[in-house]
C-alpha positions as CSV (number, residue, x, y, z in Angstrom):
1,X,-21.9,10.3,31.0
2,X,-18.7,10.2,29.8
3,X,-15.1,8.8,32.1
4,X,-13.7,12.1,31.0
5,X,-16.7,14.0,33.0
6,X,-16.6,11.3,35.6
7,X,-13.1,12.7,36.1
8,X,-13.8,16.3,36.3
9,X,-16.6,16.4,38.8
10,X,-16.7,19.4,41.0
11,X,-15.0,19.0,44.3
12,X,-17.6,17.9,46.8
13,X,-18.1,19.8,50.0
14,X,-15.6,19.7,52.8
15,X,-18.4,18.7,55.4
16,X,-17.8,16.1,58.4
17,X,-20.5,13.9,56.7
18,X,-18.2,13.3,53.6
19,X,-15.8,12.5,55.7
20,X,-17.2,10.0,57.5
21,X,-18.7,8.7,54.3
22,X,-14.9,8.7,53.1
23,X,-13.9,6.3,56.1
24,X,-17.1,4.3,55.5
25,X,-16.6,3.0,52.3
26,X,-12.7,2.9,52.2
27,X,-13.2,0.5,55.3
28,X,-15.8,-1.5,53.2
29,X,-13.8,-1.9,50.0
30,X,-10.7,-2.8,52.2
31,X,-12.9,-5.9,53.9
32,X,-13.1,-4.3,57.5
33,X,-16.0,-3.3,59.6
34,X,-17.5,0.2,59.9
35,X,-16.5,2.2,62.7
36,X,-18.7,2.0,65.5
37,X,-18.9,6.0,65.2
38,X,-19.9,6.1,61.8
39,X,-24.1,6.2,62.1
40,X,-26.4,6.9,59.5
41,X,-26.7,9.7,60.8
42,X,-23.0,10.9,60.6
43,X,-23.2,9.8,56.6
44,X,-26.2,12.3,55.7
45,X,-26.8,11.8,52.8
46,X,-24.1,8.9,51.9
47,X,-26.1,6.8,54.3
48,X,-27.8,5.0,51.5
49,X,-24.6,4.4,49.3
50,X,-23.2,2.8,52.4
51,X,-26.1,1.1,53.6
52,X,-25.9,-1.0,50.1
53,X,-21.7,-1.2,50.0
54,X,-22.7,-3.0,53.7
55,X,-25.0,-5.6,52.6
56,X,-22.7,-6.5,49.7
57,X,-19.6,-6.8,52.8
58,X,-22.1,-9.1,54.1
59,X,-23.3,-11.3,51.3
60,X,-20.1,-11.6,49.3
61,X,-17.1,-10.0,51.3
62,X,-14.9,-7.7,50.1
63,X,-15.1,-8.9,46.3
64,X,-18.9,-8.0,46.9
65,X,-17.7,-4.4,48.1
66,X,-15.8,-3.9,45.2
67,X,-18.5,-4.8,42.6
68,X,-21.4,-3.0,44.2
69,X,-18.7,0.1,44.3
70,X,-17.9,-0.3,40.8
71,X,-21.9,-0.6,39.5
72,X,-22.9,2.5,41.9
73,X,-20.1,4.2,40.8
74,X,-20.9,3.9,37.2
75,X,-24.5,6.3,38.6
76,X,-23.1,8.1,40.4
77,X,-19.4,9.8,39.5
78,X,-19.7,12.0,42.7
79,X,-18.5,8.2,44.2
80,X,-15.6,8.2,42.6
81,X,-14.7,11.9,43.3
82,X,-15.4,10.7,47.1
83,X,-13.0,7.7,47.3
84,X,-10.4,9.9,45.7
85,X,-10.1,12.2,48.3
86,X,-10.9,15.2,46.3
87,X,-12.0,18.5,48.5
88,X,-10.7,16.8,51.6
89,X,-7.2,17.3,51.8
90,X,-6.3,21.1,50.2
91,X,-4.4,21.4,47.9
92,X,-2.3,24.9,47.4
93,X,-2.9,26.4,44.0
94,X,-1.7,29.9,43.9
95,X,1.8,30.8,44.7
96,X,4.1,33.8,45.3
97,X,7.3,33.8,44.3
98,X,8.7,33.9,48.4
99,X,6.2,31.0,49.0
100,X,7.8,28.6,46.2
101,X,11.4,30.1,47.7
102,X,10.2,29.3,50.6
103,X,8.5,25.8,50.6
104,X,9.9,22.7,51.2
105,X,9.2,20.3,48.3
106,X,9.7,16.5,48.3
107,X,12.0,14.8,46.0
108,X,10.2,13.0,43.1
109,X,9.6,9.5,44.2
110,X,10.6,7.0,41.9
111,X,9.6,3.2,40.7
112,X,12.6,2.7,39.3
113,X,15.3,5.5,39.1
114,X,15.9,7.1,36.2
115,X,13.4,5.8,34.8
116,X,9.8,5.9,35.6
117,X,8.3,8.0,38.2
118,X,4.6,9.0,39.3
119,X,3.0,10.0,36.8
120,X,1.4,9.5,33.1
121,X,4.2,7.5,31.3
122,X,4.2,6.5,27.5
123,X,6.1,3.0,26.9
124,X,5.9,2.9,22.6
125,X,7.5,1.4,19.5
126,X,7.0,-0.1,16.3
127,X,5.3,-3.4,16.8
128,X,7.0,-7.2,17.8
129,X,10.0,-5.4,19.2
130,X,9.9,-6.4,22.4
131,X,7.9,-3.3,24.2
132,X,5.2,-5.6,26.4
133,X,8.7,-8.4,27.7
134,X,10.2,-4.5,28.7
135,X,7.1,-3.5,30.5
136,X,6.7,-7.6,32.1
137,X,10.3,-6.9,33.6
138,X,9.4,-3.4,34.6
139,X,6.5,-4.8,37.1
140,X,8.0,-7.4,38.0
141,X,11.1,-5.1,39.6
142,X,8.5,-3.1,41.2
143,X,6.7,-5.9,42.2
144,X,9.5,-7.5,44.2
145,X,11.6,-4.7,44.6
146,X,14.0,-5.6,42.2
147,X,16.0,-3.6,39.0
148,X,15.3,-4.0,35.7
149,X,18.0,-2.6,33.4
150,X,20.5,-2.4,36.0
151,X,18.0,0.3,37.5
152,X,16.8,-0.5,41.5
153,X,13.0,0.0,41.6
154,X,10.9,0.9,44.3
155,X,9.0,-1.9,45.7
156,X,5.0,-1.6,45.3
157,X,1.8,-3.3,44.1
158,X,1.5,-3.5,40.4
159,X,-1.9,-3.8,38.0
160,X,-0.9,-5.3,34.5
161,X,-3.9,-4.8,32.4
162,X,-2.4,-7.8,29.9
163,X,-4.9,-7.0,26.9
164,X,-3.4,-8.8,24.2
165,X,-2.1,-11.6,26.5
166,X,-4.0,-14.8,27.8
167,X,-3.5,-16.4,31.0
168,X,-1.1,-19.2,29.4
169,X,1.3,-17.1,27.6
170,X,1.3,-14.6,30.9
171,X,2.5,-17.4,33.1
172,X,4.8,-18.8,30.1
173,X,6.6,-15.7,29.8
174,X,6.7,-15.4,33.6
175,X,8.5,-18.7,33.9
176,X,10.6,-17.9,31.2
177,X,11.8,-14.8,32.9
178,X,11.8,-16.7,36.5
179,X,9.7,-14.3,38.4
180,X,8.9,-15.6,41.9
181,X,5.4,-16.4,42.7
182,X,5.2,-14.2,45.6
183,X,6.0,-10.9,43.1
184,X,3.1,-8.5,43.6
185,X,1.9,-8.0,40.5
186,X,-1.7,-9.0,39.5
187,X,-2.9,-9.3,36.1
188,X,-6.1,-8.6,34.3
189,X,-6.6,-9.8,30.4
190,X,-10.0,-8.2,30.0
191,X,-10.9,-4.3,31.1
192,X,-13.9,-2.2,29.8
193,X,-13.0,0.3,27.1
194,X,-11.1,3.5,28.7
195,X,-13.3,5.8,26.7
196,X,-16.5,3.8,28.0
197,X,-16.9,2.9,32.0
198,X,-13.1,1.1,32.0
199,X,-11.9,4.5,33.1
200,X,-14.3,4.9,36.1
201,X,-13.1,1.0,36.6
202,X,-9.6,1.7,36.5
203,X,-10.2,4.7,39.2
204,X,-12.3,2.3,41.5
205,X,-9.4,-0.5,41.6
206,X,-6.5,2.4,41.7
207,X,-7.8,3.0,45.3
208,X,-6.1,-0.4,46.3
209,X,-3.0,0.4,47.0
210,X,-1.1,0.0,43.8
211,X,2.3,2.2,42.9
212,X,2.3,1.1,39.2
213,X,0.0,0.3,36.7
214,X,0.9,-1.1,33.1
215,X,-1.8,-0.9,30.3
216,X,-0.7,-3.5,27.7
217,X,-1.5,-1.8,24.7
218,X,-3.3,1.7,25.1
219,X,-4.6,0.7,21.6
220,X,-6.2,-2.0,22.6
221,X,-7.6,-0.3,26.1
222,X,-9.3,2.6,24.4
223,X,-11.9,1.1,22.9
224,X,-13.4,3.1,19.8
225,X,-12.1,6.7,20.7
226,X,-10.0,8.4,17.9
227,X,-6.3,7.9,18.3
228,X,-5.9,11.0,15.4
229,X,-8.5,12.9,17.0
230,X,-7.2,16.0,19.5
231,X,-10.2,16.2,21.5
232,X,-10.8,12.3,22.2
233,X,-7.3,12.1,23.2
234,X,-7.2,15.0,25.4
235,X,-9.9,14.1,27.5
236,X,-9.1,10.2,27.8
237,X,-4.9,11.1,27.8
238,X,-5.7,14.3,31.0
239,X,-8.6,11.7,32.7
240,X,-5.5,9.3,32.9
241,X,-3.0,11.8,34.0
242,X,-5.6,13.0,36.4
243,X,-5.7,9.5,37.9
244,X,-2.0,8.9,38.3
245,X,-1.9,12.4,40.3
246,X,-4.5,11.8,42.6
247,X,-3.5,8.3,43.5
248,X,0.2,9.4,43.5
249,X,0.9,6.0,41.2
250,X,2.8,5.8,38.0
251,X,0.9,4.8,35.2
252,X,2.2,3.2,32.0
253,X,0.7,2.6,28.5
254,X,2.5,0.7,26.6
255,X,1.9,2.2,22.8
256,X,3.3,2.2,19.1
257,X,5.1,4.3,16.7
258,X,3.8,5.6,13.7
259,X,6.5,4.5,10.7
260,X,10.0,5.8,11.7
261,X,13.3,6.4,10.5
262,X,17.1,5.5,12.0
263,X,16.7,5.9,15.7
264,X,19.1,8.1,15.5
265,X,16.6,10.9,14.2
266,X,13.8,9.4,16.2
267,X,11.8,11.8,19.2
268,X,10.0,9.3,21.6
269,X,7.4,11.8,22.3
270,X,6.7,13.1,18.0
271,X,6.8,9.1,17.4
272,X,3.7,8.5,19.5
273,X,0.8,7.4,17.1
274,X,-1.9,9.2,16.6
275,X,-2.8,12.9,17.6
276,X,-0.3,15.4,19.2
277,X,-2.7,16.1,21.9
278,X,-2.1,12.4,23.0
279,X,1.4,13.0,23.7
280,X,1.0,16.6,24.6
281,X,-0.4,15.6,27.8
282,X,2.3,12.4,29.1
283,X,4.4,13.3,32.1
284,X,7.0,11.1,30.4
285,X,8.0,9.2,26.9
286,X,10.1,6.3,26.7
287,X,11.2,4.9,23.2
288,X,12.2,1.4,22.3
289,X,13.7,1.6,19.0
290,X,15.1,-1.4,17.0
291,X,16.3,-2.8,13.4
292,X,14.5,-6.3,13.0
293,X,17.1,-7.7,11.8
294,X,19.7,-6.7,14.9
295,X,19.5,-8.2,18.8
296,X,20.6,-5.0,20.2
297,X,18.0,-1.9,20.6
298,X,18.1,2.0,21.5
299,X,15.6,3.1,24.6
300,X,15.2,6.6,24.5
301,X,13.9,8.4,27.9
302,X,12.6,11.6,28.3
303,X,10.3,13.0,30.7
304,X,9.8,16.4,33.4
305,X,10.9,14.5,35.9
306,X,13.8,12.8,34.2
307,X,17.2,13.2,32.8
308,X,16.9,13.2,28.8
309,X,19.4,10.3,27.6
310,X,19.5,6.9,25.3
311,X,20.2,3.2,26.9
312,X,22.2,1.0,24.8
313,X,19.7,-2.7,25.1
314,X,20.3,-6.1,24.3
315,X,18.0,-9.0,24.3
316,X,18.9,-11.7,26.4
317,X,18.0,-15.1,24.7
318,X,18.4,-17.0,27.8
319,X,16.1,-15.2,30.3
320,X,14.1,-13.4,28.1
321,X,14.5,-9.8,28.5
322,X,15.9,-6.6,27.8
323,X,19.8,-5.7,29.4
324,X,21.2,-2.5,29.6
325,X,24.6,-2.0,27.7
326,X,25.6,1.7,28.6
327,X,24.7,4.9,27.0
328,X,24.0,4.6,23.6
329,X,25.9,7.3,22.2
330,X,28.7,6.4,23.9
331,X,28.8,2.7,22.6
332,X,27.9,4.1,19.2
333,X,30.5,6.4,19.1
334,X,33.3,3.8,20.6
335,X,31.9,1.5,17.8
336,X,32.2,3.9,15.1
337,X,36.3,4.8,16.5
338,X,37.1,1.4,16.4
339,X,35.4,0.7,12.5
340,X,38.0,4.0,12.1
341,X,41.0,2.4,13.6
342,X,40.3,-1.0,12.1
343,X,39.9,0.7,8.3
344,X,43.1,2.5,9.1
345,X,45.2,-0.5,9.9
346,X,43.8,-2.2,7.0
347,X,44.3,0.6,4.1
348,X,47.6,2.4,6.4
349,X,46.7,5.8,5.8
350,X,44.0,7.4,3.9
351,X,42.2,10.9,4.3
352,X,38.8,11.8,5.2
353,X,37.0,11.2,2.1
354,X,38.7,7.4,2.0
355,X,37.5,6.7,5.1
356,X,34.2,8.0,4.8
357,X,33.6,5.8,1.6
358,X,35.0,2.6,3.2
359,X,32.9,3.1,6.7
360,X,29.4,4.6,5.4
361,X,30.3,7.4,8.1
362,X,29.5,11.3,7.8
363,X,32.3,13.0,6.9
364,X,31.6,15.6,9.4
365,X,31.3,13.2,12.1
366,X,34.0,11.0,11.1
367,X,36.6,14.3,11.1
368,X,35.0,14.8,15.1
369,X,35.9,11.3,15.7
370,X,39.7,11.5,13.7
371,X,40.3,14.6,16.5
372,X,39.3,12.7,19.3
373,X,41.1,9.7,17.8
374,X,44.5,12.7,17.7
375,X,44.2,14.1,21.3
376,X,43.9,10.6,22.4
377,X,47.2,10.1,20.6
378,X,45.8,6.7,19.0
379,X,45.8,7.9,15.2
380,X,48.7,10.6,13.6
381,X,48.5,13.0,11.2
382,X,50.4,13.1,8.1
383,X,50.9,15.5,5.4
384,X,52.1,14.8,2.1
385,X,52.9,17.1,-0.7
386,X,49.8,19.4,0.4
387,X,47.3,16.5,1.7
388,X,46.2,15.5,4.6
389,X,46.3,11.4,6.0
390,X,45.5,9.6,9.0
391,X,47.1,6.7,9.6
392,X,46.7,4.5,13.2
393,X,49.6,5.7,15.8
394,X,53.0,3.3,15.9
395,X,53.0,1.6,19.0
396,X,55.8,2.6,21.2
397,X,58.4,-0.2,22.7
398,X,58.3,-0.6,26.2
399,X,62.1,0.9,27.9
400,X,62.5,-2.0,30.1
């Protein structure tokens, strides 16, 4: 049996023996005792699943719990579907028009505003650019409750699934970034493949408690599934979503681009490698795009829950990470004025083509940026015998 079938078991009946079955093993994994009103006979027929979760409690703790949970889950997917919660709390499906008018809906909770939210959330990007640093100083803001990129997260438990990481560059990079020891993030550098029993894994320790996990690369985590193929990816990509839904968590994978263009043509969700069915299916997309040979990078972010707009990076060399400049159209466009003003002031006056030439600018942007440049009264207009100049504005005297 597949995770992706392990994922879409039918919801078990609502009886008060799956209930109690519910409370039984949630106790168990969490290292506390059973409820003295929870008998074998309350369990019906969970009484044997518990019954062996119980003398693993007893011989090896809570850790025992966990792997007896994780081998019986493996048998049995109807486990899984049972810690999850699934036919136990109802869930509204259908919906009149008055009714949605009507309800009152919770905000979208967000890890870290603006940014990432609960949900299936792609993190890619050509590779050595700096994507697995981003997503260190993502957990570690949730993990202590911190900001990363000037953005305040929401403090939470975080899984870092480190796959192409070993334990001495983790803690080197985590000294070089100065995280605290008592940030709540735990890291893992070896998971089962996804698209074998890794996803029924991942669904086993999601019931801990976390708010975020990071899965450092997808590539890596998926084992041999088909990155170009629709169906693979739709059932692994919607058996990951499903997850992040049910545990109300946000999910990460960190991923790569397939060979790109400028970043200023770039789509963070076309980009994703591999099949469109993979992307088809993320809650949200976040790009990192950069020019090897230049310290400043372009994140793009867009997502349902999220506003669509570009962040303006630069590394910092001395604490290892990613800093947020401003929005990266408006520093591109200031940047691109001031090459105007500064070509100007060197040449005097020149028109549109000139400028063009001597900046490597559009001429159709660079006229949008000569009108701003007018109203904002720091470049003039000049005509002469039939053609048209710019030429930077005098600077006026001061009267006093």
């Amino acid at each position: 049996m597949t995770p992706a079938t392990v994922l879409y078991t039918p919801s078990l009946p609502d009886t008060p023996a799956r209930h109690a079955a519910q409370s039984a093993v949630r106790a168990l994994l969490e290292g506390a005792a059973l409820p003295a009103e929870i008998t074998p006979q309350a369990l019906g027929s969970w009484a044997e699943t518990v019954r062996l979760l119980g003398e693993a409690q007893a011989s090896a703790g809570a850790a025992g719990v966990h792997r007896a949970f994780v081998a019986l889950a493996r048998q049995e997917p109807a486990l899984v579907a049972l810690l999850a919660g699934d036919g136990v709390d109802a869930v509204k499906t259908l919906w009149t028009v008055a009714e949605l008018y009507a309800a009152a809906f919770a905000a979208p909770r967000m890890m870290v505003e603006d940014l990432l939210s609960p949900g299936l959330t792609i993190l890619a990007g050509r590779p050595k650019l700096g994507k697995s640093w981003l997503a260190l100083q993502i957990a570690v803001a949730v993990g202590t409750g911190g900001c990363v990129l000037g953005l305040r997260a929401t403090r939470g438990r975080v899984l870092f699934l480190a796959l192409e990481d070993t334990p001495r560059r983790l803690r080197d990079r985590l000294q070089k970034q100065d995280v605290p020891d008592d940030a709540a993030v735990t890291f893992a550098t070896a998971w089962e493949p996804l698209s074998q029993q890794g996803l029924v894994d991942l669904m086993v320790e999601a019931a801990n408690g976390y708010s975020l996990i990071i899965v450092d690369t997808l590539s890596r985590a998926i084992g041999r599934a088909d990155q170009m193929d629709a169906s693979d990816m739709t059932l692994l990509m919607s058996g990951l979503q499903r997850l992040a839904m049910r545990y109300d968590l946000a999910l990460l994978l960190i991923d790569h681009h397939r060979k790109l263009g400028p970043a200023s043509t770039a789509d963070p969700v076309d980009d994703i490698f591999g099949s469109t069915a993979k992307a088809g299916v993320v809650d949200a997309a976040l790009g990192l795009y950069k020019q090897r040979s230049e310290p400043g990078a372009v994140l793009k972010i867009t997502g349902r829950d999220l506003c669509e707009r570009e962040l303006a990076l630069q590394w910092d060399p001395v604490h290892f990470g990613w800093g947020a400049q401003g929005d990266a159209q408006e520093i591109e466009h200031s940047v691109r004025q001031q090459a105007v003003l500064e070509t100007l002031g060197t040449l005097g006056k020149a028109q549109v083509r000139d400028l063009a030439d001597a900046t490597g600018q559009d001429r159709s942007n660079l006229f949008r940026r000569l009108q701003s440049l007018l109203q904002s009264g720091q470049v003039v207009r000049i005509e002469e015998n039939g053609q048209v100049f710019y030429s930077v504005a005098p600077v006026q005297e001061s009267l006093l």
